[in-house]
N, C-alpha and C positions, 0 to 999 in steps of 0.2 A: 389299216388306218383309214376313217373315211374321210370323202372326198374332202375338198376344200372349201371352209367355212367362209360365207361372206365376212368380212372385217372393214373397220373404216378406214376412209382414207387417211394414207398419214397427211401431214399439214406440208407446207412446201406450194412451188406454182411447178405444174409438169412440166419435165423439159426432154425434147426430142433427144435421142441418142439409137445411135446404130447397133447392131448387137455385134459386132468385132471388135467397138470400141468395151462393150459391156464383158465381154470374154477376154477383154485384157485387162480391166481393170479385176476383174475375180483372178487372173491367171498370176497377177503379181501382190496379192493380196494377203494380209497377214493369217495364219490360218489354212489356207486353201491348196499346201504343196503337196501334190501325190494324189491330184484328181486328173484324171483322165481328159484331155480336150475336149473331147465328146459330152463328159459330165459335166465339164465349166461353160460347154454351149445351152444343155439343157439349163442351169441356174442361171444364165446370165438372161434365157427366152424367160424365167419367169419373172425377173428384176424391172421395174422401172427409177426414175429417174426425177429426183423434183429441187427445183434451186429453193435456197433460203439467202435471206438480207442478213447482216451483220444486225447481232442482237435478237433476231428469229430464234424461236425454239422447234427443236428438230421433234421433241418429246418433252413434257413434264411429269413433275413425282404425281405419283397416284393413278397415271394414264396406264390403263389396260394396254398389255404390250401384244400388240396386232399385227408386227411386223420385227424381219430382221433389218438392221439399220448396215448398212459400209460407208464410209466417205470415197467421193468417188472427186474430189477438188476439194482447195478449201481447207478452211482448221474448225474443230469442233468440241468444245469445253463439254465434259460431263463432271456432274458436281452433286454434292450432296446439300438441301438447304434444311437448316434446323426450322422451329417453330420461332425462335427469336428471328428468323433472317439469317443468319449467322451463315458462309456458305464456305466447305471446300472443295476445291479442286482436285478430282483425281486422276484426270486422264486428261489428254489433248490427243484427239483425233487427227490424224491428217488423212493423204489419199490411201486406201488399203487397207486404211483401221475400221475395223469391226466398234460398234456404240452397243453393242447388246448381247452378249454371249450367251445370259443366262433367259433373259425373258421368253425368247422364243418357245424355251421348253414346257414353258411354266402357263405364259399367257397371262399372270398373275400382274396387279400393278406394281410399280417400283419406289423404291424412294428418292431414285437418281432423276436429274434432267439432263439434259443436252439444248448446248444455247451456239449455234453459229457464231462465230467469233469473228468472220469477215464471211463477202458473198463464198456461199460452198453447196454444192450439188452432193446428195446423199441418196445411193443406191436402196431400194426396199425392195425385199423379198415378204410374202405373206408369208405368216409363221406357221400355219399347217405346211404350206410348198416346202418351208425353211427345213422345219422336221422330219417330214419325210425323206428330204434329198438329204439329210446326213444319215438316218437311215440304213438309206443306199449305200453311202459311202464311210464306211467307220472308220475311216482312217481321217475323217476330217473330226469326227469324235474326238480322235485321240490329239488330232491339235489344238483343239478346243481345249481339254484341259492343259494340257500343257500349258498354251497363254492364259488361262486361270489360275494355273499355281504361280507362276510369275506374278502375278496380279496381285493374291491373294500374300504371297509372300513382303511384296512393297508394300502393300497396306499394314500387315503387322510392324516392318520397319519404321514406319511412318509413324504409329501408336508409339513405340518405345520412342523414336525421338522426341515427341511431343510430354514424355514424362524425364524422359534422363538428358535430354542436349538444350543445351541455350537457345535464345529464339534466331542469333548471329549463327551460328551452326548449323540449323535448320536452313537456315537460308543457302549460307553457301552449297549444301545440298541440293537445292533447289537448282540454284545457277549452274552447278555441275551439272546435273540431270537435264537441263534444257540447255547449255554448251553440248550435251554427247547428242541431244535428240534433233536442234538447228542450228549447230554453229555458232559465233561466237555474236551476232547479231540478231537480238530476240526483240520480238514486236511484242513484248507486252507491258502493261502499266503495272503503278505499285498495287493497284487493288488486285490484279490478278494476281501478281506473284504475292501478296499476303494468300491469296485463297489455295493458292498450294505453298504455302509454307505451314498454313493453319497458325497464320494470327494477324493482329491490327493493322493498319493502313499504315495510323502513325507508329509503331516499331518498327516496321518493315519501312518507311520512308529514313528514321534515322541510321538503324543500320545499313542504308543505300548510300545513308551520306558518307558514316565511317569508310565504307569498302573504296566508295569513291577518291576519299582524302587518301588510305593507304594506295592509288595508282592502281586497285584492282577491275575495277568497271568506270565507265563512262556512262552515263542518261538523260536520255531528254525524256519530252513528253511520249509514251508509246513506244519506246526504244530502249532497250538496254544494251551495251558495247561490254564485252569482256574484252579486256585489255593486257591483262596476263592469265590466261589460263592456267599457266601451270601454279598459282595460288589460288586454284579452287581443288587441287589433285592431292589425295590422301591416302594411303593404304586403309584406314580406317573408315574412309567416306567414300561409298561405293551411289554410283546414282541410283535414281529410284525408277520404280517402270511406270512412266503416264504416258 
């Protein structure tokens, strides 16, 4: 493989970080189990470190992917935006999630973004470095797909509910899926949660009312309360992987 191609920088403002703290955040990282210390020292010397503001974008669709992305703090929306604006939600990043699995390999532009959803500092590796250190390591390969099928398999669930489940259905899926991911207090608004349910601001605000009336959540602005969990729990409603 040769050496390592200049690339731009990613966006973000640099921010100092020690490389013990960068070897533990690779060390407890989605992906990265069955690298050798030694190996998580080498990735973490080539990683730097750069903060974003709430509403920052980490990457946009059609940007040449010149880097692997982790979150290293912080929550981080990746989404898909149609030519109407239309926008869904497929993923919420936090610390240890990986924002790019596939680009790296590719280099190729995307049609995904990623947008900072509060301040959050995001790990970058350059994708020759990225490349070559799995390479080395095929066994982070093989965890690589692995969190791709998982991936790849929510997104088809996601398609069939969007053709066979009500848009109240959809939703409570949603709320399960971010009850198992943060607990029963979720900071997000009704536009977010339309953009992973995949639909309207106003459906998604009247079904917030219904669920509210039945004693199943609580909301204010920015805030959603699950209040009985166990009426979002179904043999047939399995959460989804974002």
């Amino acid at each position: 493989m040769p050496d390592s191609v200049p690339t731009a920088d990613p966006k973000g403002e640099q921010v100092d970080s020690p490389l013990e703290a960068r070897i533990e955040l690779f060390q407890d990282a989605m992906g990265f189990s069955g690298i050798p210390r030694q190996g998580l020292r080498k990735l973490a010397a080539l990683a730097s470190l750069r903060r974003f503001c709430k509403g920052q974008m980490v990457f946009e669709q059609d940007q040449p992917c010149d880097h692997f992305h982790l979150v290293a703090s912080g929550l981080v929306k990746v989404y898909i935006c149609s030519a109407s604006g239309s926008r869904m939600t497929y993923l919420l990043a936090r610390r240890g999630e990986p924002l790019n699995l596939i680009g790296p390999f590719t280099g190729d532009p995307r049609f995904l973004c990623a947008e900072a959803m509060q301040t959050t500092e995001v790990a970058h590796i350059p994708r020759q470095d990225f490349v070559r250190f799995v390479a080395e390591h095929p066994v982070l390969f093989s965890n690589i797909m692995a969190i791709l099928s998982k991936a790849v398999d929510s997104a088809n669930s996601r398609l069939i509910d969007m053709v066979d489940k009500k848009v109240e259905e959809r939703l409570l899926r949603v709320l399960l899926t971010l009850l198992d991911k943060f607990g029963s207090e979720i900071k997000l608004t009704s536009t977010e949660l339309a953009e992973l349910a995949g639909t309207t601001v106003e459906t998604t605000l009247r079904t917030m009312a219904r669920l509210r009336s039945l004693g199943i959540i609580s909301s204010e602005r920015g805030q959603i309360t699950i209040i009985r969990p166990t009426s979002l729990k179904n043999p047939e409603r399995l959460p989804l992987w974002v």
